[in-house]
Every structure is written in C-alpha cells, then in structure tokens.
C-alpha positions in Angstrom: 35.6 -52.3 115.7 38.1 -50.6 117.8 39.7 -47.3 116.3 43.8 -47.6 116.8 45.4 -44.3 116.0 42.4 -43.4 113.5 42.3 -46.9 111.7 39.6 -49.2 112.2 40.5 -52.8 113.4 37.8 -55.9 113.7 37.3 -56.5 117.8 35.5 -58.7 119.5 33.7 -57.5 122.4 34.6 -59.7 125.6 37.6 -60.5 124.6 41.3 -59.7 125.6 43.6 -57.6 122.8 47.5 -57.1 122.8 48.2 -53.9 121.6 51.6 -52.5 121.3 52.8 -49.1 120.5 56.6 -49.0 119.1 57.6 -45.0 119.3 60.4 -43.4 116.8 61.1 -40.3 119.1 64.1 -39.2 116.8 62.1 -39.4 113.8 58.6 -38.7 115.0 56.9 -41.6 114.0 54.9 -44.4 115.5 54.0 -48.0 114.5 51.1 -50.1 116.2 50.3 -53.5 116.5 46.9 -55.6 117.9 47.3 -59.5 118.5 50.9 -59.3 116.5 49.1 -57.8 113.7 51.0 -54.7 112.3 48.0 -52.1 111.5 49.5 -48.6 111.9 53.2 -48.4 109.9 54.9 -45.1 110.3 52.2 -43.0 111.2 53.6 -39.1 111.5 53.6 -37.4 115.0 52.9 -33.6 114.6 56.1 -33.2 116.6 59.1 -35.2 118.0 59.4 -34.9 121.4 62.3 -35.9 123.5 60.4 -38.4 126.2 57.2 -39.9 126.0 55.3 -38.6 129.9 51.7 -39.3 129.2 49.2 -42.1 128.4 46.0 -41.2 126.9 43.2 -44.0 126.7 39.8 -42.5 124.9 36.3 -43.7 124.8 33.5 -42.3 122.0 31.4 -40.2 123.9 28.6 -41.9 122.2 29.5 -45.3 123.7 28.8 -47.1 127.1 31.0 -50.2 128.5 33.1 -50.8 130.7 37.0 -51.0 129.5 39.7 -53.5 131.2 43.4 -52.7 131.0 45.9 -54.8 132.2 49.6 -55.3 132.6 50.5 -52.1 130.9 54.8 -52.4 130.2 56.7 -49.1 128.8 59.7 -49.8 127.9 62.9 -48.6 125.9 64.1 -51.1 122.7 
C-alpha cells in the first residue's frame, strides 16, 4: 500500500497513480485524492501558512525501489 498523508491506500506496484493534493491555506486544511478517489477529507495542518514553497516526497527507510514522478502541476483554483 502506499501511505498518503498517514492513510493507507491499495497500490499496485508498476503502475502509474494520479495523486492530487487540493490545499485550504486560509483554513489550514488539506484534502487528497489517488486515481479520482477522495481518501484524505479535511485533514488539519498544524498551521496555516500564507504560500505553499516546498515539496516533500518520502520513502520508508526500510524500503528499496526505485520511485517515478512525472508531470508534477501546482497550481491556484
């Protein structure tokens, strides 16, 4: 499985995902989404900040692979 913001969703190694991140910076809140599916809803930030100026991608230490990203798109709604 692949851990999205500390929740556990089914993967399937080899394949390509579409995962989308829609940030609340007013109201310091967050909602994901993998392949259209909505599996993070309003999850809290621990504070709101004004602009969003950093992308963090982690890998379990206890894991080896390789990872593929690919047309990565920030944008504002």
């Amino acid at each position: 499985s692949l851990r999205i913001q500390g929740e556990a969703v089914p993967y399937a190694m080899g394949e390509w995902s579409r995962i989308r991140y829609e940030v609340d910076l007013a109201n310091a809140r967050l909602d994901t989404f993998m392949n259209g599916e909505h599996v993070v809803k309003g999850a809290e930030l621990a504070v709101a900040p004004e602009y969003v100026n950093t992308l963090s991608i982690r890998d379990n230490l206890a894991t080896t692979g390789t990872l593929y990203i690919d047309n990565i798109k920030i944008s504002e709604a």
